[in-house]
C-alpha positions as a Markdown table, in Angstrom:
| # | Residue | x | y | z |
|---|---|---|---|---|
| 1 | Unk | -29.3 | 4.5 | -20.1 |
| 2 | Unk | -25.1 | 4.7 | -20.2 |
| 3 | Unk | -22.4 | 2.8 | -19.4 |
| 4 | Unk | -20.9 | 3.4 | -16.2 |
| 5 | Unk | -17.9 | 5.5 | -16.6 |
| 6 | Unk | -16.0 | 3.5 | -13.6 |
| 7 | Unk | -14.9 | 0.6 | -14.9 |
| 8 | Unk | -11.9 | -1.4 | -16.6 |
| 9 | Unk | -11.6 | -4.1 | -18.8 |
| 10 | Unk | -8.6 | -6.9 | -18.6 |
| 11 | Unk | -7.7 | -8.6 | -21.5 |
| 12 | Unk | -7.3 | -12.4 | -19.9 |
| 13 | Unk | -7.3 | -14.3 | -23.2 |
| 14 | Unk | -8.1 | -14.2 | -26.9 |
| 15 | Unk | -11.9 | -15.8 | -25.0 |
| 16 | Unk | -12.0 | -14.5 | -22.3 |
| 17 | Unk | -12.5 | -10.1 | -20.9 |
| 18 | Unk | -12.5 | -9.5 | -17.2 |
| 19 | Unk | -14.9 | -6.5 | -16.4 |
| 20 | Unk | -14.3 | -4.6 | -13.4 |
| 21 | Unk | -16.8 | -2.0 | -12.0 |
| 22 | Unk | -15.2 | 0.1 | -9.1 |
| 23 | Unk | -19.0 | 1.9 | -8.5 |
| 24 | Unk | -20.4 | -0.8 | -7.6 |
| 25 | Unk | -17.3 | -3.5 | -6.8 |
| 26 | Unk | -18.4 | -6.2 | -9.0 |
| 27 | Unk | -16.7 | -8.5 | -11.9 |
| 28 | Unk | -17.8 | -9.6 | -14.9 |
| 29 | Unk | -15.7 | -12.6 | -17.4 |
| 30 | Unk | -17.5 | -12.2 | -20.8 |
| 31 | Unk | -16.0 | -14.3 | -23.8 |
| 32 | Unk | -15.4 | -12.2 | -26.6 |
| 33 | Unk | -18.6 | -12.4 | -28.8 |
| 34 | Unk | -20.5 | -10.8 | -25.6 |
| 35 | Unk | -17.3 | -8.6 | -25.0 |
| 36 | Unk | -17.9 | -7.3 | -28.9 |
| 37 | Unk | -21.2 | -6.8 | -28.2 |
| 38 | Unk | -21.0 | -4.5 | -25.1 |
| 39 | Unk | -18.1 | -2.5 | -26.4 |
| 40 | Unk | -19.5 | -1.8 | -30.0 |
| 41 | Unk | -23.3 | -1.3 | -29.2 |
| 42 | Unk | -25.4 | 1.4 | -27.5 |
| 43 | Unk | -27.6 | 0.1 | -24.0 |
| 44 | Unk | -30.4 | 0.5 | -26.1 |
| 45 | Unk | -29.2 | -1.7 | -28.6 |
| 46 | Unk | -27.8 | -4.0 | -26.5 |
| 47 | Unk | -30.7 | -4.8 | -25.1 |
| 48 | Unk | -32.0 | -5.7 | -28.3 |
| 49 | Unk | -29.6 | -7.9 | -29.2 |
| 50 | Unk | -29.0 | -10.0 | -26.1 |
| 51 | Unk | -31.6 | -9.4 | -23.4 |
| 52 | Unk | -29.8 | -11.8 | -21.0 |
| 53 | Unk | -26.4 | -9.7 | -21.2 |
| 54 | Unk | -28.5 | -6.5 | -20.6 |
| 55 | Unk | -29.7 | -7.9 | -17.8 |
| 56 | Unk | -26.5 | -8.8 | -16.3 |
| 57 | Unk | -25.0 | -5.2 | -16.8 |
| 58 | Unk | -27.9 | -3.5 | -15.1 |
| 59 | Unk | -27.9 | -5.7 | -12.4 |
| 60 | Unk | -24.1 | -5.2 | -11.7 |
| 61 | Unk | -24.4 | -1.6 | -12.4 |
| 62 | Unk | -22.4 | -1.6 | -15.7 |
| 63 | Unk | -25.2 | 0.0 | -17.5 |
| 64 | Unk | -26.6 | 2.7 | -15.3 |
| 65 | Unk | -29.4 | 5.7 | -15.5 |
| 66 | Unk | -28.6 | 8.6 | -17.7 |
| 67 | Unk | -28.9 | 11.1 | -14.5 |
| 68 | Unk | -26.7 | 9.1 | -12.3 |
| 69 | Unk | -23.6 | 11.1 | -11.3 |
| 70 | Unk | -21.2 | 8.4 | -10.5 |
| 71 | Unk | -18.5 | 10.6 | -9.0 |
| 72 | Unk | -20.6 | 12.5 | -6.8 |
| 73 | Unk | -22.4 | 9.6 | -5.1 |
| 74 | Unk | -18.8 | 8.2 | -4.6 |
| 75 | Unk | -18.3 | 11.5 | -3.0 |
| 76 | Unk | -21.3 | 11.4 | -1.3 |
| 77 | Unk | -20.8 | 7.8 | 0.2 |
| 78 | Unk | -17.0 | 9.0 | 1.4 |
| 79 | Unk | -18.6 | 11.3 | 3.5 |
| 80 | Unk | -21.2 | 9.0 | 4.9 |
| 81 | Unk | -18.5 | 6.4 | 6.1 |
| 82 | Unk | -16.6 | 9.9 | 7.2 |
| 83 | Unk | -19.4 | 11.1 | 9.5 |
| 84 | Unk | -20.6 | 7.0 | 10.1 |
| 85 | Unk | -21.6 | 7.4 | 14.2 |
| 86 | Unk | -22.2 | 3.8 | 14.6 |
| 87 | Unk | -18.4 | 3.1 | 15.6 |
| 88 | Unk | -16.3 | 4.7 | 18.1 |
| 89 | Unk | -12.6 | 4.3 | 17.6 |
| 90 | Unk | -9.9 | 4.5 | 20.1 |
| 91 | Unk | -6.7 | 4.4 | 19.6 |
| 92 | Unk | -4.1 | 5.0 | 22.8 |
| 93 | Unk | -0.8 | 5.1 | 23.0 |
| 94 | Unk | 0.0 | 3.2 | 26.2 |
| 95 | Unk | 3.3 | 3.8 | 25.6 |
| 96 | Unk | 6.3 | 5.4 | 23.1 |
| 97 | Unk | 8.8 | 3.4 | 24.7 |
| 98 | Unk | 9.4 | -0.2 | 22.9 |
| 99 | Unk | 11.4 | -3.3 | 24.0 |
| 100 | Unk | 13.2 | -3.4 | 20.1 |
| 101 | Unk | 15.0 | -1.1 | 17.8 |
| 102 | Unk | 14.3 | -1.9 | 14.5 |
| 103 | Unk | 16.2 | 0.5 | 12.2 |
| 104 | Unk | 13.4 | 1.5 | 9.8 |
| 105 | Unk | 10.9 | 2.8 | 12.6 |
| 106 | Unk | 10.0 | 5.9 | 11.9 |
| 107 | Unk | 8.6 | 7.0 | 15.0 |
| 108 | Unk | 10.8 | 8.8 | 17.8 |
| 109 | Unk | 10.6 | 6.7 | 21.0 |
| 110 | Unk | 10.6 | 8.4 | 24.5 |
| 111 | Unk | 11.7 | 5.9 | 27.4 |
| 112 | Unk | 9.7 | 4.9 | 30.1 |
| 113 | Unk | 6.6 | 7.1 | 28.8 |
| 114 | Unk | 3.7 | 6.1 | 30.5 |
| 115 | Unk | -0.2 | 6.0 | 30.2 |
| 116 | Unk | -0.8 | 7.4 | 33.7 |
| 117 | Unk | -4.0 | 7.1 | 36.4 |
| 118 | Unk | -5.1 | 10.3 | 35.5 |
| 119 | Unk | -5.3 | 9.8 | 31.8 |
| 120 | Unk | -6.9 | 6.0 | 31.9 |
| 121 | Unk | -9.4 | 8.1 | 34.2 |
| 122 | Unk | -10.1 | 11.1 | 31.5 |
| 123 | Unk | -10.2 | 8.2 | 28.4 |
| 124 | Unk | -13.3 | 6.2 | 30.8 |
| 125 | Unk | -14.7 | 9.6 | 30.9 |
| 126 | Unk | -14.4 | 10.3 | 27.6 |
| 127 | Unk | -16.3 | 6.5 | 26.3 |
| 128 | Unk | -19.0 | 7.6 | 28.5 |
| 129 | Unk | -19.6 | 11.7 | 27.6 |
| 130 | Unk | -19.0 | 10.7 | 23.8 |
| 131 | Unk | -21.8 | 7.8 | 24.5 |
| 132 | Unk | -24.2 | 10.5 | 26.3 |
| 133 | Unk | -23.9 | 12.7 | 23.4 |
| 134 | Unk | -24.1 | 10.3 | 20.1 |
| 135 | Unk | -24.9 | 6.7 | 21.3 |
| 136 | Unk | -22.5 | 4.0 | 19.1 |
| 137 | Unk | -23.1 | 0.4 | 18.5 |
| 138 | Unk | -19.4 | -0.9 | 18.3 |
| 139 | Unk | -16.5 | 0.7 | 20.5 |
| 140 | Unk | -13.3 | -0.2 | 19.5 |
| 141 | Unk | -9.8 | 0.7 | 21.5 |
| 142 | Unk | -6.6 | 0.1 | 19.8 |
| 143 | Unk | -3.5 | 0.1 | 21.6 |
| 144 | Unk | -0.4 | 1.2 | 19.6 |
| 145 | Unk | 2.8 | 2.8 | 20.5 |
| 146 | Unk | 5.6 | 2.1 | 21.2 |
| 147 | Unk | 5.5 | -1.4 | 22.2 |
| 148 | Unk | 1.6 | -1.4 | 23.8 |
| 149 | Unk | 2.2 | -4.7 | 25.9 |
| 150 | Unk | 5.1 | -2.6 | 28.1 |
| 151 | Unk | 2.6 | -1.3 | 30.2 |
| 152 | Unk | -0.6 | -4.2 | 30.0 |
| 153 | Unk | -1.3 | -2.9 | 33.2 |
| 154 | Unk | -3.1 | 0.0 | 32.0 |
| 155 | Unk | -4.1 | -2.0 | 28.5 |
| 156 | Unk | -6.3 | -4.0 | 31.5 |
| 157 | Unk | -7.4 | -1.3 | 33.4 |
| 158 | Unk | -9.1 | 0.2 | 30.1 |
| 159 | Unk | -10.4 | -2.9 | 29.3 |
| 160 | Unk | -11.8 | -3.5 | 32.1 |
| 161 | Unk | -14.1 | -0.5 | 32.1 |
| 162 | Unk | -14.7 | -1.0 | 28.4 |
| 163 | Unk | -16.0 | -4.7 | 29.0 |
| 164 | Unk | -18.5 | -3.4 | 32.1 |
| 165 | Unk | -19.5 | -0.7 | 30.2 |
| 166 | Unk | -20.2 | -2.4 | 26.9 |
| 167 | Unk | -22.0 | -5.0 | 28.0 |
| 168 | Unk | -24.3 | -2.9 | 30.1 |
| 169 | Unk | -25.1 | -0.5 | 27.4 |
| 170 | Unk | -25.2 | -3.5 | 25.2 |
| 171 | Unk | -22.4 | -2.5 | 23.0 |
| 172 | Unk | -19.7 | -4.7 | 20.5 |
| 173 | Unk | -16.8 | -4.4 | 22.2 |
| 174 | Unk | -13.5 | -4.8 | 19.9 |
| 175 | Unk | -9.9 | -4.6 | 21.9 |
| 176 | Unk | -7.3 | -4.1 | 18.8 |
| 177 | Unk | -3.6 | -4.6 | 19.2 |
| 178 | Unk | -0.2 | -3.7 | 17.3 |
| 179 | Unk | 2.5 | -5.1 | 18.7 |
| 180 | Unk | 5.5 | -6.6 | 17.7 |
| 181 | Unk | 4.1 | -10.0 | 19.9 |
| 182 | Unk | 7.4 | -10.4 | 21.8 |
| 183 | Unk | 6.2 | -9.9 | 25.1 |
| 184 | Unk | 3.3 | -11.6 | 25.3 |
| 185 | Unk | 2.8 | -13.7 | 28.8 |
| 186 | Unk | 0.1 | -16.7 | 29.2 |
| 187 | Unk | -1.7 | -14.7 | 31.8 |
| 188 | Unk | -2.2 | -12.3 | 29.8 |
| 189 | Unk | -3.4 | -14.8 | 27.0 |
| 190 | Unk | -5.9 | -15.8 | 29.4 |
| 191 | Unk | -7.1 | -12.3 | 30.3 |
| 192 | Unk | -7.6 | -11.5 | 26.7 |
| 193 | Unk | -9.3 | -14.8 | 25.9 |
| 194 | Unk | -12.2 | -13.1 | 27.0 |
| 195 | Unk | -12.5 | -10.2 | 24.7 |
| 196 | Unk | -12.6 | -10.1 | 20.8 |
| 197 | Unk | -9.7 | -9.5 | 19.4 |
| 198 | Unk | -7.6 | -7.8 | 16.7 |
| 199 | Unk | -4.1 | -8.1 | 16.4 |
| 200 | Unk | -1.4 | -7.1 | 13.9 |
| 201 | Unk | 1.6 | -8.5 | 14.4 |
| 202 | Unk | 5.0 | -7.5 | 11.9 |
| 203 | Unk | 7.6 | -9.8 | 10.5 |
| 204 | Unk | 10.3 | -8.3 | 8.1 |
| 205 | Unk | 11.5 | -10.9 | 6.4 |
| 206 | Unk | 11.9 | -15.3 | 6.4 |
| 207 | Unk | 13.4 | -15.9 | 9.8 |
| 208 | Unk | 17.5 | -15.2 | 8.9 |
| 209 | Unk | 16.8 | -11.6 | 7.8 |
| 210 | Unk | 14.5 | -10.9 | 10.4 |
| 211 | Unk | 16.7 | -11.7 | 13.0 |
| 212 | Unk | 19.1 | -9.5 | 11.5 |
| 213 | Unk | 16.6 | -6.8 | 11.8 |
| 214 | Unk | 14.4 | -7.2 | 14.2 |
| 215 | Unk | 16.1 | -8.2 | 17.9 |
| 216 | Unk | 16.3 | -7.5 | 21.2 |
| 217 | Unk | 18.0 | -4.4 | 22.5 |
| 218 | Unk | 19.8 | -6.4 | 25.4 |
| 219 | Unk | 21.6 | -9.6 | 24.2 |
| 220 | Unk | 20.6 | -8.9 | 20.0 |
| 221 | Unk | 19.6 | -12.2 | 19.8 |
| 222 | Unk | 16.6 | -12.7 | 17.1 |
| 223 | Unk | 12.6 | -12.4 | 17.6 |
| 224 | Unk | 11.6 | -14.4 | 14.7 |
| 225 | Unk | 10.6 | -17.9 | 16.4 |
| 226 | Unk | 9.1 | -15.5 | 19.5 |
| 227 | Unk | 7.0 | -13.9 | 17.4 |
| 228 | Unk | 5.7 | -16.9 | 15.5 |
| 229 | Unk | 5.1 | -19.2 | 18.4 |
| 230 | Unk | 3.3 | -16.3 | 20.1 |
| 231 | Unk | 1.1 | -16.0 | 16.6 |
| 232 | Unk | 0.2 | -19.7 | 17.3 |
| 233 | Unk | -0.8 | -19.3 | 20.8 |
| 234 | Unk | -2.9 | -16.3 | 20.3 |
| 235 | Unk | -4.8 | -17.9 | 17.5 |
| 236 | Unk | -5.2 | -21.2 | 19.5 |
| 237 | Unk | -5.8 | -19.2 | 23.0 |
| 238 | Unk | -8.2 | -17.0 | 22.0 |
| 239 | Unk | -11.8 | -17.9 | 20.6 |
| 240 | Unk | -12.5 | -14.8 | 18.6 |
| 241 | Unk | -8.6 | -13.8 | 17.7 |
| 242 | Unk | -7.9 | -12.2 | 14.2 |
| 243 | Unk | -4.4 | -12.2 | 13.4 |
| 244 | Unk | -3.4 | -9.7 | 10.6 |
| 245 | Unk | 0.2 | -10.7 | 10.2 |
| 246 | Unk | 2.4 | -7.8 | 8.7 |
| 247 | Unk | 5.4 | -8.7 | 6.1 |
| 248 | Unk | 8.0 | -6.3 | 5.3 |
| 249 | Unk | 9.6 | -7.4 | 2.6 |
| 250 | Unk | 12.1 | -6.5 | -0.8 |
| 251 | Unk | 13.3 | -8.9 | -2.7 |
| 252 | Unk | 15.2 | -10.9 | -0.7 |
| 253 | Unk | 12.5 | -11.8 | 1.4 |
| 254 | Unk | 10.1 | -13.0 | -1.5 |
| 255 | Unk | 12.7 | -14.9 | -2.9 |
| 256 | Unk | 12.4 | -16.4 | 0.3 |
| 257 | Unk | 8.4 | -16.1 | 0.8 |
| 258 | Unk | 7.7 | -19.8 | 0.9 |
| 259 | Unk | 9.6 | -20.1 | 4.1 |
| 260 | Unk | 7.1 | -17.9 | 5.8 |
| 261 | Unk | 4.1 | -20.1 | 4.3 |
| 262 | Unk | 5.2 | -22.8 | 5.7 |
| 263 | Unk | 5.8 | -21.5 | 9.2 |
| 264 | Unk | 2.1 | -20.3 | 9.2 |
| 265 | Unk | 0.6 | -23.3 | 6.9 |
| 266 | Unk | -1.3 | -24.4 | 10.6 |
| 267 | Unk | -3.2 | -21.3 | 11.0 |
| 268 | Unk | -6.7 | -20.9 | 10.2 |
| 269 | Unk | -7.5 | -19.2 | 7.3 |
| 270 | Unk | -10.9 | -17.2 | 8.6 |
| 271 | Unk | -8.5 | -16.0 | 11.5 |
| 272 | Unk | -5.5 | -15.2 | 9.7 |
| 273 | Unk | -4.6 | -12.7 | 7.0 |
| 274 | Unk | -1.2 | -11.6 | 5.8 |
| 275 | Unk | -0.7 | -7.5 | 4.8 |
| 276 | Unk | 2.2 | -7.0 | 2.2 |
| 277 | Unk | 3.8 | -4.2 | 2.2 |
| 278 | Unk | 7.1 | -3.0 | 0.9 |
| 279 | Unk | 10.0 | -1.5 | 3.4 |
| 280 | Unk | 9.2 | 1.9 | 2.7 |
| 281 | Unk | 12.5 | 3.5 | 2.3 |
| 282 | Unk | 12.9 | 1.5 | -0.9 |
| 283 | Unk | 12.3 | 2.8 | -3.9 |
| 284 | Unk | 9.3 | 1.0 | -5.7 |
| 285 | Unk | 10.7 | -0.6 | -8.5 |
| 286 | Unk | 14.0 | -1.8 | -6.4 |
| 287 | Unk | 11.3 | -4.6 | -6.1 |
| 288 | Unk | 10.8 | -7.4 | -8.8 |
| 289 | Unk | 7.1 | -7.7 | -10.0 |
| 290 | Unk | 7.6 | -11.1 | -11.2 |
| 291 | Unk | 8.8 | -12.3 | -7.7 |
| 292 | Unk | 6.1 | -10.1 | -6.3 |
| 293 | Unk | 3.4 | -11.3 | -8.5 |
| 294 | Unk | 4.7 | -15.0 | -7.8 |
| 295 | Unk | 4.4 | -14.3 | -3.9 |
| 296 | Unk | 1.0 | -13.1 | -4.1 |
| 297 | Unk | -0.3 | -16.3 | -6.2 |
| 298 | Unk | 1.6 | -18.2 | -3.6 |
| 299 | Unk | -0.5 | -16.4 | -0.8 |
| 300 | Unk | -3.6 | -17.2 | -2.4 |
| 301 | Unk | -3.1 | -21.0 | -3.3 |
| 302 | Unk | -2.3 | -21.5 | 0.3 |
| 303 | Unk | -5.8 | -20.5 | 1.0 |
| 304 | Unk | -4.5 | -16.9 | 2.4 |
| 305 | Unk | -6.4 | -13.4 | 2.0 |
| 306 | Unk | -3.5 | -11.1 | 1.5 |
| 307 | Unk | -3.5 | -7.4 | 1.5 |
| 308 | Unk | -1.6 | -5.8 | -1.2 |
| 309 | Unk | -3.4 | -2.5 | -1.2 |
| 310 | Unk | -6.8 | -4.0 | -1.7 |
| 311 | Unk | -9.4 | -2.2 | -4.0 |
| 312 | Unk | -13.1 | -2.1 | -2.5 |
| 313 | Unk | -11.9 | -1.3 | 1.3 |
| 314 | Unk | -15.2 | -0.4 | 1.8 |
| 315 | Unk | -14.4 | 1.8 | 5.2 |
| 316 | Unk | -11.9 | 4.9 | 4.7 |
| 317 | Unk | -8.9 | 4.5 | 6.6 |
| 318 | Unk | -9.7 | 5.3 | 10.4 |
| 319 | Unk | -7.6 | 8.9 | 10.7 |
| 320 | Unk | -10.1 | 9.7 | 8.0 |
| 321 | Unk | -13.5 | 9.2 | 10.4 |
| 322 | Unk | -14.8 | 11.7 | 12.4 |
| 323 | Unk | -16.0 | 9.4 | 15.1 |
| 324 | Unk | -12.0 | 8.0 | 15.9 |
| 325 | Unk | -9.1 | 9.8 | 18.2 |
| 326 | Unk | -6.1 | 8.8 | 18.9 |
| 327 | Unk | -4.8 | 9.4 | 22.9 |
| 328 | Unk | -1.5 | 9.6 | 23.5 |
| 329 | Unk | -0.1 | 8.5 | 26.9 |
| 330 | Unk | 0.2 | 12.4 | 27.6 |
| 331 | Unk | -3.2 | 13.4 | 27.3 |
| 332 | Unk | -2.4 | 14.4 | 23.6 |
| 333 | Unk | -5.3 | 14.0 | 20.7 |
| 334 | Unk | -4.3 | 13.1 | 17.1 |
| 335 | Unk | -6.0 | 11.6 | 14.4 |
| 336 | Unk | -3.6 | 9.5 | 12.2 |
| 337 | Unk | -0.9 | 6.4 | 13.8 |
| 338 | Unk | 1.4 | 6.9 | 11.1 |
| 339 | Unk | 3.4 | 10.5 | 12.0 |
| 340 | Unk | 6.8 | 11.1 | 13.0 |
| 341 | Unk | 6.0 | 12.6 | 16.1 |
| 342 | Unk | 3.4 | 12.5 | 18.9 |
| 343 | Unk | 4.3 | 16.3 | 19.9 |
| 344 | Unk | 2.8 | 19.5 | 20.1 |
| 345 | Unk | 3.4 | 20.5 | 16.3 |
| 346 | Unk | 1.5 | 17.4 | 15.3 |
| 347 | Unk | -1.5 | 17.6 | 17.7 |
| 348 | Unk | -5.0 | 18.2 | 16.9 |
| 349 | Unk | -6.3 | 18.9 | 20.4 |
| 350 | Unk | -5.9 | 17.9 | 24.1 |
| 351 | Unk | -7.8 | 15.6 | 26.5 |
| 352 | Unk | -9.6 | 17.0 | 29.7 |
| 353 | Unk | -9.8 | 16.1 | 33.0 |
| 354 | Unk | -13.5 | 15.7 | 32.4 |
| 355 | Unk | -13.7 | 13.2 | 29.2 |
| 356 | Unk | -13.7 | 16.2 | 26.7 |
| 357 | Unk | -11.0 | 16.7 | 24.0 |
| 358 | Unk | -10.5 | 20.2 | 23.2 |
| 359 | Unk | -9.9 | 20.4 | 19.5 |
| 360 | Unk | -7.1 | 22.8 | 17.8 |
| 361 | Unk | -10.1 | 23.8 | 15.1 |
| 362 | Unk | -7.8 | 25.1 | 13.0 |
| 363 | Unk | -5.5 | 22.1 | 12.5 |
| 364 | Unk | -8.6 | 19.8 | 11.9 |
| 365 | Unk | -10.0 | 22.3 | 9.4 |
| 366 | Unk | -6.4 | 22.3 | 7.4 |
| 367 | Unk | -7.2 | 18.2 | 7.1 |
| 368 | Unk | -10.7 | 18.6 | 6.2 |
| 369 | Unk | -11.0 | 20.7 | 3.2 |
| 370 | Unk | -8.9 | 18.4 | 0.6 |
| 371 | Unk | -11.5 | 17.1 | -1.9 |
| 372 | Unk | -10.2 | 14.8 | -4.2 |
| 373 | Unk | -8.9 | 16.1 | -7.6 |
| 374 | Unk | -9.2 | 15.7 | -10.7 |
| 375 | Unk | -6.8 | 13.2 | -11.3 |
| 376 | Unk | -9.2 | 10.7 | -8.5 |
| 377 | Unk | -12.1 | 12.1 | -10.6 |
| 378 | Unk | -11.1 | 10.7 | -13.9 |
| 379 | Unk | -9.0 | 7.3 | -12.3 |
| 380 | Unk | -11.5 | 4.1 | -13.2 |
| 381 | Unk | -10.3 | 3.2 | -9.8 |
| 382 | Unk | -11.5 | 6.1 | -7.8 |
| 383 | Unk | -14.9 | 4.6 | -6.2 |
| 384 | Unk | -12.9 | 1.6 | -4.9 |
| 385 | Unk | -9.8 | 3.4 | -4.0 |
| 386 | Unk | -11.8 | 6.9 | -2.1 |
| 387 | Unk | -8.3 | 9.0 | -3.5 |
| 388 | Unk | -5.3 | 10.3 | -1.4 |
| 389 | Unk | -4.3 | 10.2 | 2.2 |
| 390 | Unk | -6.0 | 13.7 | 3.3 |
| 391 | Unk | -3.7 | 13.6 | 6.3 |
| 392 | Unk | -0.5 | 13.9 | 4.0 |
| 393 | Unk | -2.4 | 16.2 | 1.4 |
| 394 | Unk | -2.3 | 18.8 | 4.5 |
| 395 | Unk | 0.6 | 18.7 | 5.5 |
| 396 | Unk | 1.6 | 19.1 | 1.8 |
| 397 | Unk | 3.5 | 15.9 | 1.8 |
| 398 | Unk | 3.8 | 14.3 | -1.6 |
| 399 | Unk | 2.0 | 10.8 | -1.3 |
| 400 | Unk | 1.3 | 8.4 | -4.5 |
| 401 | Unk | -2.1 | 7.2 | -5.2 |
| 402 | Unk | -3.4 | 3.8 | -4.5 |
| 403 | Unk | -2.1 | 2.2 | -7.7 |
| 404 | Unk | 1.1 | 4.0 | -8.1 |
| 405 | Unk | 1.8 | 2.0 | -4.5 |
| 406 | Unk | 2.0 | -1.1 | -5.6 |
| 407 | Unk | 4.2 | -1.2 | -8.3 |
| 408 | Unk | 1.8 | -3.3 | -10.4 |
| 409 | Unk | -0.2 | -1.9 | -13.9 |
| 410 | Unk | -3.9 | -1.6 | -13.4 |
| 411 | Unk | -4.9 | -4.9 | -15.3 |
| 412 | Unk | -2.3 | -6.7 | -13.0 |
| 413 | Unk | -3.5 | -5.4 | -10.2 |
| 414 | Unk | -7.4 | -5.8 | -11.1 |
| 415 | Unk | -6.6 | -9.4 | -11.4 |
| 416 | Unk | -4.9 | -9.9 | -8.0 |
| 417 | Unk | -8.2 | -8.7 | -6.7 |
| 418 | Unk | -10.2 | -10.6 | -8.9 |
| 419 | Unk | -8.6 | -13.5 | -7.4 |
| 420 | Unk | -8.7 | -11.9 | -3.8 |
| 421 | Unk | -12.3 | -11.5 | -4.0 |
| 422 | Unk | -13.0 | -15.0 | -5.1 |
| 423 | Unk | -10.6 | -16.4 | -2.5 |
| 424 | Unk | -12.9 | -14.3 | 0.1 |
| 425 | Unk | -16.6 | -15.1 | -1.0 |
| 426 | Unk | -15.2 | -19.2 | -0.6 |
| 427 | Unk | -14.4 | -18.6 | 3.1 |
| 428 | Unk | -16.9 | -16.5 | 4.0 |
């Protein structure tokens, strides 16, 4: 027997070690007699000394079998979720036109783009050929953009198809949203009411900075109380609504992070979560760790699961799975939301008339072939973490690693998802 190499130990107190094991995603708190123990003994001898302890590590996969090649079963289970059938993902671009102008976009909006008749025709197609060929369990259609709710006409039309389709094939059906929740209507409310789900929904900032950034193009007067009353009536007008609500923020806004709190205190926590993320154009350590550590505690007292660059993500980012395409309103096929550019230059393949996407094979092989390094190999995070953005890596675009992100050391980090994962096994 060995000790697993993936794993990390936090010192919490003089009494007190918190063990984390990426391999297998579990914690262990050992007081410092058992800590001793573990470091300065063999398994063998370990097991001598204090059966019970012995037990404990082999059960959370501490202590592991001498032929067990941690890093190649985390390789292994990458590309199971990679090449993971069960799910087919969606993701359209009803439009690249958008109702605000928020200066740090980075996407290039094109006004009055449209998801036209004969592309909502090809995407129905497509569900059905892709279902004849490799039958799913769970279709899920996201609708990004642009502002997606410009053009809920065609949001209902595919929706429409999806729910008679799903239902007779006997399928999950998932309808997924980002928006910035600004044009929301109470038809459409009721429309959606009978679907499940998914929204994310951005704020950048407590309401006197968001208004500053985030308004309309016409009179520039400020979104924030739109968007949160519209956060309120989705999560009260829809059954099965989960509300992932985004926060852009430096360090004004968390010196001002209680303010959002309390404007969400209402919301249920099993349909609510919060994502954290820092305005990207800021360097990372413009930010203050202590305001940032504060702000996460502060999340998590008030009952909130907040994503901060989570560890044990369990499913690779959805660019990353063979089974997911992303439709732009021109017939276009990509695989990653986050580009610059829906063009040509950036396109993996095209959408047919006849429900088949034909593939640019030599762009999708360029994204393919990165394997992690050896920099992923030997980071105790790597099993939780499943390494760099391949999409980036191909284009040769210089992206930091999971931990590098968030600005935090790996024992400060561990803990925030120590806490996180304690938080989530109470609710759930």
């Amino acid at each position: 027997m060995k000790k697993n190499f993936y794993q990390h130990i936090v010192t919490v107190t003089e009494d007190a070690y918190l063990y984390y094991n990426a391999f297998s995603d579990n914690y262990l708190l050992l007081n410092h007699r058992l800590h001793s123990i573990y470091q300065n003994n063999t398994p063998e001898k370990i097991k001598e000394i204090n059966p019970s302890l012995y037990e404990t590590l082999i059960q959370n996969r501490f202590i592991i079998e001498d032929n067990v090649d941690e890093f190649s079963i985390t390789e292994y289970k990458k590309l199971q979720k990679k090449y993971d059938s069960t799910l087919y993902h969606i993701v359209i671009n009803t439009t690249l036109d958008c109702n605000l102008k928020c200066w740090y976009c980075y996407e290039s909006k094109i006004k009055d783009s449209i998801l036209k008749e004969d592309i909502i025709d090809s995407i129905k197609k497509n569900i059905r050929l892709k279902f004849e060929l490799a039958p799913y369990k769970e279709l899920k259609i996201s609708f990004f953009g642009g502002e997606p709710f410009l053009n809920f006409k065609c949001i209902q039309e595919v929706l429409d198809f999806a729910q008679e389709f799903t239902q007779k094939h006997k399928i999950d059906l998932v309808a997924d949203f980002t928006t910035n929740a600004t044009l929301i209507t109470k038809e459409q409310l009721l429309y959606l009411s009978n679907f499940k789900c998914c929204f994310q929904i951005t704020l950048d900032g407590y309401r006197e900075k968001h208004n500053t950034i985030r308004f309309f193009k016409e009179n520039k007067i400020g979104t924030y109380n739109d968007i949160i009353h519209n956060i309120h009536r989705i999560h009260n007008s829809i059954p099965e609504s989960y509300i992932w609500i985004r926060i852009n923020f430096d360090n004004q806004t968390l010196n001002h992070f209680s303010d959002i709190l309390k404007d969400l205190e209402d919301l249920n926590r099993k349909k609510t979560f919060l994502i954290l993320r820092r305005v990207w154009q800021l360097p990372k350590d413009s930010v203050g760790k202590d305001i940032l550590l504060e702000s996460l505690q502060n999340s998590l007292d008030a009952g909130f699961f907040i994503d901060y660059y989570t560890l044990s993500r369990n499913e690779l980012c959805f660019a990353e799975r063979e089974n997911q395409v992303l439709i732009n309103y021109d017939g276009r096929v990509f695989k990653c939301s986050t580009i610059e550019c829906f063009d040509e230059k950036h396109s993996y393949g095209t959408l047919q008339p006849n429900g088949e996407i034909s593939w640019n094979i030599n762009a999708l092989a360029q994204k393919v072939k990165y394997i992690s390094g050896e920099e992923c190999k030997n980071c105790k995070l790597y099993p939780a973490c499943l390494g760099r953005c391949s999409q980036k890596k191909s284009k040769k675009q210089a992206i930091e690693c999971y931990l590098e992100t968030t600005n935090l050391s790996i024992d400060e980090f561990i803990m925030y998802n120590y806490k996180l994962k304690n938080l989530w096994l109470s609710k759930f």
